[in-house]
N, C-alpha and C positions, 0 to 999 in steps of 0.2 A: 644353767637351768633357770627359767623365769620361774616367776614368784608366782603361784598357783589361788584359784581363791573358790569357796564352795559355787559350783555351776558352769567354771572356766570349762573350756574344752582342751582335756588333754593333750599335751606333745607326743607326736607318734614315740615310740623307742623300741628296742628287741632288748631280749630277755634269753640267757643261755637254757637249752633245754639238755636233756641225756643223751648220748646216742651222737655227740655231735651237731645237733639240729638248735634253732632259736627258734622261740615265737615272735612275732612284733606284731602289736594293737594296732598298726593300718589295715591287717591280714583279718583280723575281728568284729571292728568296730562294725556297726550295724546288721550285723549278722546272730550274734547273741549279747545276752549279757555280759558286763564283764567283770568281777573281782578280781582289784590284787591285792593281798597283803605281803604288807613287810615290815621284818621281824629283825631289826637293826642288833640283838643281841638275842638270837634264834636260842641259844646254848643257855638261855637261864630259863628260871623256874616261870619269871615273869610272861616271856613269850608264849611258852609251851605251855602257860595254862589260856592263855588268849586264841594260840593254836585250837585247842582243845574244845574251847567256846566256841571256834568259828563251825569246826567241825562234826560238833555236835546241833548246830543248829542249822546247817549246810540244807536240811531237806526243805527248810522256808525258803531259801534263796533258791534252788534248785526251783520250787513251785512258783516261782517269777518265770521261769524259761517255760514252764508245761501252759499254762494258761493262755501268754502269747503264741502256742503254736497252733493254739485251735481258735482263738478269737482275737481280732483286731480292738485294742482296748483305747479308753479316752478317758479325762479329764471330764464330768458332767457338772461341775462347779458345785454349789453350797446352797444347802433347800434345807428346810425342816431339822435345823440344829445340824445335818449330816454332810460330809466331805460323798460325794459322789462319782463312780467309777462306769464307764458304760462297756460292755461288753459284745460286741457284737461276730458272732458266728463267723467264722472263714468259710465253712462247708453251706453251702444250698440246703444240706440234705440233714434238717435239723428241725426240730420242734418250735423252736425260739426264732423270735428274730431279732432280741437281742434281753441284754438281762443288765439290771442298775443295780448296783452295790451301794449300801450306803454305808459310810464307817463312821464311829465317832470316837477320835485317836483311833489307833490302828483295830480297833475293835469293827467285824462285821457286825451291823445292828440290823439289817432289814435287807433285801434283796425284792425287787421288781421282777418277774419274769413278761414279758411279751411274747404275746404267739402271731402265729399270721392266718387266725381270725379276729384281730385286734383287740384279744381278751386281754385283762392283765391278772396277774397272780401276784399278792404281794404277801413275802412270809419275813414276819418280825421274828426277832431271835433273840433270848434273853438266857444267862446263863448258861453258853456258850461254852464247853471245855475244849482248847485245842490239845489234837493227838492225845486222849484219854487211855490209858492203860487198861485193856479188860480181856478180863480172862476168857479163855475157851470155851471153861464149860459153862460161860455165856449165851454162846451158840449153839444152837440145838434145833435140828429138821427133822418133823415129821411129816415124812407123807401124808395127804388125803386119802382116805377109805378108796380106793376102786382106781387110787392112780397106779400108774403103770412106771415102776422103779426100773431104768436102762444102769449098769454099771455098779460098780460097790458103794 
C-alpha cells in the first residue's frame, strides 16, 4: 500500500459487504460522495464513541450530497474578509440563476441571491443557530377570516 498524503487520489480497492456482495470505490468515485471510516479496534469504547460522533452528525455530511443534486457548485475565491461558494441551479426552471455563499470558517455569514432580471438580493446572517431545537407548540396556524379550510 503506497504511502498516502492529504489531496493524493485514492487507490481503487473492494471492501466485503453482507449477503456475499463487495463494494469497490472504482464503482463510486464521481458518482457521490464518499466516507470511509475505519475503526482498527471497532470493540472498544474508544471507536464506538467516534462511531457515535460520526453518526450523530451523518445529516451535515448527508447535506453535501442534497445540495449537489440540485446545483452545480464552485470555488468563487476570497472577497470581503469571506471564503466564497457559487451555486448555480441544475434545473432551468428556478428563480435564481445562481446564489454566492460567503463563509467565514465554516460559518455562513452572507449569501448573494441572483435572479434573471439581474436583481441581486444579498442577506447577512448573524447569530445563526444550526438545527435549533423548538418545540411544537411553537407552531401555530390560524386561518384568515373568510378562508376556505379543505381537510383537518
Amino acid at each position: 500500500m503506497p504511502n498516502l498524503k492529504v489531496g493524493d487520489k485514492a487507490p481503487d480497492f473492494e471492501l466485503p459487504l453482507a449477503m456475499d456482495k463487495t463494494w469497490k470505490l472504482s464503482d463510486t468515485v464521481g458518482k457521490q460522495n464518499i466516507v470511509v471510516l475505519f475503526f482498527p479496534l471497532a470493540f472498544s469504547s474508544t471507536c464506538h464513541q467516534e462511531m457515535c460522533s460520526f453518526r450523530d452528525g451523518f445529516r451535515e455530511v448527508r447535506g453535501i450530497d442534497a445540495i449537489e443534486k440540485y446545483f452545480v457548485l464552485k470555488d468563487a475565491g476570497e472577497s470581503g474578509g469571506l471564503e466564497w461558494l457559487e451555486a448555480t441551479p441544475k434545473s432551468k426552471d428556478t428563480t435564481f440563476e445562481r446564489i454566492r455563499m460567503g463563509f467565514k470558517g465554516d460559518a455562513l455569514v452572507q449569501m448573494d441571491l441572483f435572479d434573471f432580471f439581474g436583481q441581486r438580493t444579498t442577506l447577512k446572517l448573524s447569530k445563526l443557530e444550526r438545527n435549533p431545537s423548538i418545540p411544537a407548540s411553537k407552531f401555530r396556524f390560524t386561518p384568515p377570516k373568510g378562508a376556505d379550510v379543505i381537510g383537518d
